[in-house]
N, C-alpha and C positions, 0 to 999 in steps of 0.2 A: 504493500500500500504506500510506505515511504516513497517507495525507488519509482511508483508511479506517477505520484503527486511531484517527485521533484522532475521527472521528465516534464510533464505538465507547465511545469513553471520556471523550466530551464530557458532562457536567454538565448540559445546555442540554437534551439529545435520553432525558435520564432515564437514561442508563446509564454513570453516574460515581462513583467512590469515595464521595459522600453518599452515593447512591440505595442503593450496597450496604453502606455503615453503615447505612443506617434499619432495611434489611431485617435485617440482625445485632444490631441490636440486640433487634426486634422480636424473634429467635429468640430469644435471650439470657433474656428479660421473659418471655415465655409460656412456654417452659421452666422457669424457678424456679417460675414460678404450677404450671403442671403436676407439678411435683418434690410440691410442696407436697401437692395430690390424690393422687397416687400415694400417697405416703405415707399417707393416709388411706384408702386402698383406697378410694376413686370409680369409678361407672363411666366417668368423662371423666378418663383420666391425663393422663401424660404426652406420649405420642404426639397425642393428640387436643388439647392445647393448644398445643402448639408449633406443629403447622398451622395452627391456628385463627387465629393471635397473625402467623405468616409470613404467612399466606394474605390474611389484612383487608391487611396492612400492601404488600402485591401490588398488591392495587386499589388502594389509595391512589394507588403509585406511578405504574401506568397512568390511573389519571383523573387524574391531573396532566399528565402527559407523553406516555401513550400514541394523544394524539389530537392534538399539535401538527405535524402534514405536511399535516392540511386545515384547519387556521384559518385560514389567507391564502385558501382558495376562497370563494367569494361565495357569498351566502345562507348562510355554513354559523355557526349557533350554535350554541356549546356549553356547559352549565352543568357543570363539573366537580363538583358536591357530589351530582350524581344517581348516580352510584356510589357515594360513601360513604353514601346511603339506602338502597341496595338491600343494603350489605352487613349494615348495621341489622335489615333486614327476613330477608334471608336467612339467617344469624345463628340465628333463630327457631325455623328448622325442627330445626335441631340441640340446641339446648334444649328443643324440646317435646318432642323424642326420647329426655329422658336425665329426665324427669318420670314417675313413677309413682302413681297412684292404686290403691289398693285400701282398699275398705270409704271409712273416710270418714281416712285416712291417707292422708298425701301425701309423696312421697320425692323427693328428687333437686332439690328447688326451689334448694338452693344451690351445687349441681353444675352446674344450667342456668345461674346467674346468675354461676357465675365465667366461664362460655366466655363466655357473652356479653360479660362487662368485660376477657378479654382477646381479643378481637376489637376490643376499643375502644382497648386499650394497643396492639396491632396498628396498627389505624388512624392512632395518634400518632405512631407512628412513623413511619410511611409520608407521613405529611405535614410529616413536621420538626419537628415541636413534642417533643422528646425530652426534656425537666425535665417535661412534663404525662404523659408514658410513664411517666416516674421515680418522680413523685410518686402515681401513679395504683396502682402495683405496690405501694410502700408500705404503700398507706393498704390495699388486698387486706389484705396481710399482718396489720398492726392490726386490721381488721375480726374475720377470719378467727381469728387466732390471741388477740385482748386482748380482742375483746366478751365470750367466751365466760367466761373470767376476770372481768369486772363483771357476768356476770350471775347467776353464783350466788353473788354476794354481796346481790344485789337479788333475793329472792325472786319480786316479783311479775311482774317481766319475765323473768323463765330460764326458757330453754328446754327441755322434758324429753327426754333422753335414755334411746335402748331398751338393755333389759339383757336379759342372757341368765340362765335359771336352768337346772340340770336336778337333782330330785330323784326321789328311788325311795321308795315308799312300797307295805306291805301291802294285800293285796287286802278288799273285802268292809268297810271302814273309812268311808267316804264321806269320807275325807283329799283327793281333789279339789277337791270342792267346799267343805273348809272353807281351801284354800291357796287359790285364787278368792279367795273374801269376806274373807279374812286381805291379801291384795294388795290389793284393792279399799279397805277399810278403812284402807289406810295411805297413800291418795294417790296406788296407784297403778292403769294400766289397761291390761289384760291384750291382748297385741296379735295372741297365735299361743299355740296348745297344741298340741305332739304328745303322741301317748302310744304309747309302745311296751312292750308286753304279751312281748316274747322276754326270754329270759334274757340279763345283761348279760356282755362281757368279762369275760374272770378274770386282767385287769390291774387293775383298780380295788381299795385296800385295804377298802373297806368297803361290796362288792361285795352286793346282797341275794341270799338265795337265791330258790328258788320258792316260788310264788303272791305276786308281789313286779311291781310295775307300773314303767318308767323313765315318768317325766314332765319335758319340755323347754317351761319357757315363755317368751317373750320379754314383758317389760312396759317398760309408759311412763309416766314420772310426774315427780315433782319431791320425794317422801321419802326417807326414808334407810333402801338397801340393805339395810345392815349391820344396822338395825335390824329390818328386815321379816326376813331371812336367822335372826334371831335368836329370833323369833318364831315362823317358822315349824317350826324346828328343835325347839320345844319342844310340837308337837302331836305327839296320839299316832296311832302306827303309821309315823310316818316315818323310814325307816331309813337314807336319807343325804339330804345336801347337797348343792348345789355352786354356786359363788356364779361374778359374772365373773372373779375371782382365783382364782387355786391357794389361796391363805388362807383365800378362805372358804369353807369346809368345814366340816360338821357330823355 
């Protein structure tokens, strides 16, 4: 029973207080990365990184150790780094999964590209190298949260982000198509229009009545809102607002 228990908990044979630090930690590190998504409503949360980050950091542990009972047979070679490729590769499928194309917009490219770096912060773990897990989580985080910060100070490198509008405007006006070319004029590019033609809630204070159209549109661009918001608020026949703030209202 001794000599079973200590194989069990031998270091040597992969299944010793390291191997289940690496794996804890690995939880640890892909869970905050995950926290972080979540927080940003991603389709890859929480749950989906924390696997990802345990699971790479799995294999690791087995292509280190999980093949040491046939190394002493003859003829038998083994390259350990050929499961840290496949989890590389396999990795992929789940990233191409969480990529979206429509029109000539592309979504989800940095949703795929965090699983995949915490599959890698996994990996670090699972092989002992935990200051390159450490520093690897970090530098996520600066990316993630400090690029976005330098880049709308640097116009030409920022990234545009989509906004939501929804305004109500009289019918018979041709106010669509001049809130279009009013968008369009200011930089930015229109990504989705609904138009809903029913009458609206009569919870809204500055509710239209009939013959009164709601229009929801998402744009993308790199101008200023407020500005366009302010703009458009001043063409005739539109009878509200409503901007991505409760504020901006018109």
């Amino acid at each position: 029973m001794h000599l079973s228990a200590s194989l069990l908990w031998n270091p040597s044979t992969g299944q010793g207080l390291r191997q289940f630090s690496e794996l804890a930690l690995a939880l640890v590190l892909s869970t905050v990365i995950g926290l972080e998504r979540a927080v940003q409503q991603k389709s890859a949360g929480l749950r989906t990184h924390a696997l990802v980050g345990l699971g790479a950091a799995l294999f690791m542990e087995v292509s280190q150790h999980g093949f040491d009972n046939v190394l002493d047979l003859p003829h038998v070679v083994l390259d350990p780094s050929r499961v840290a490729a496949q989890i590389v590769s396999g990795i992929g499928f789940i990233g191409g999964g969480l990529i979206f194309v429509r029109r000539d917009i592309v979504r989800g490219l940095t949703t795929a590209a965090t699983v995949w770096l915490t599959a890698a912060v996994g990996m670090a773990c699972g092989g002992g190298l935990w200051l390159l897990a450490l520093v690897a989580t970090a530098a996520y985080f600066l990316i993630v949260r400090g690029y976005p910060l330098l880049t709308r100070r640097v116009p030409a490198i920022s990234t545009p982000e989509a906004t939501d509008l929804h305004l109500s405007y009289l019918l018979g006006r041709q106010v669509l198509s001049r809130v279009l070319e009013r968008c369009t004029a200011e930089g930015f590019r229109v990504l989705s229009v609904r138009v809903d033609r029913s009458p609206p809630d009569d919870g809204a204070a500055s509710a239209p009545g009939a013959g009164s159209t709601q229009v929801y549109l998402s744009i993308e661009g790199t101008g200023d809102v407020h500005r366009l918001l302010a703009d458009l608020a001043e063409l005739d026949g539109i009878l509200g607002l409503w901007g991505p703030e409760a504020e901006d209202t018109y």
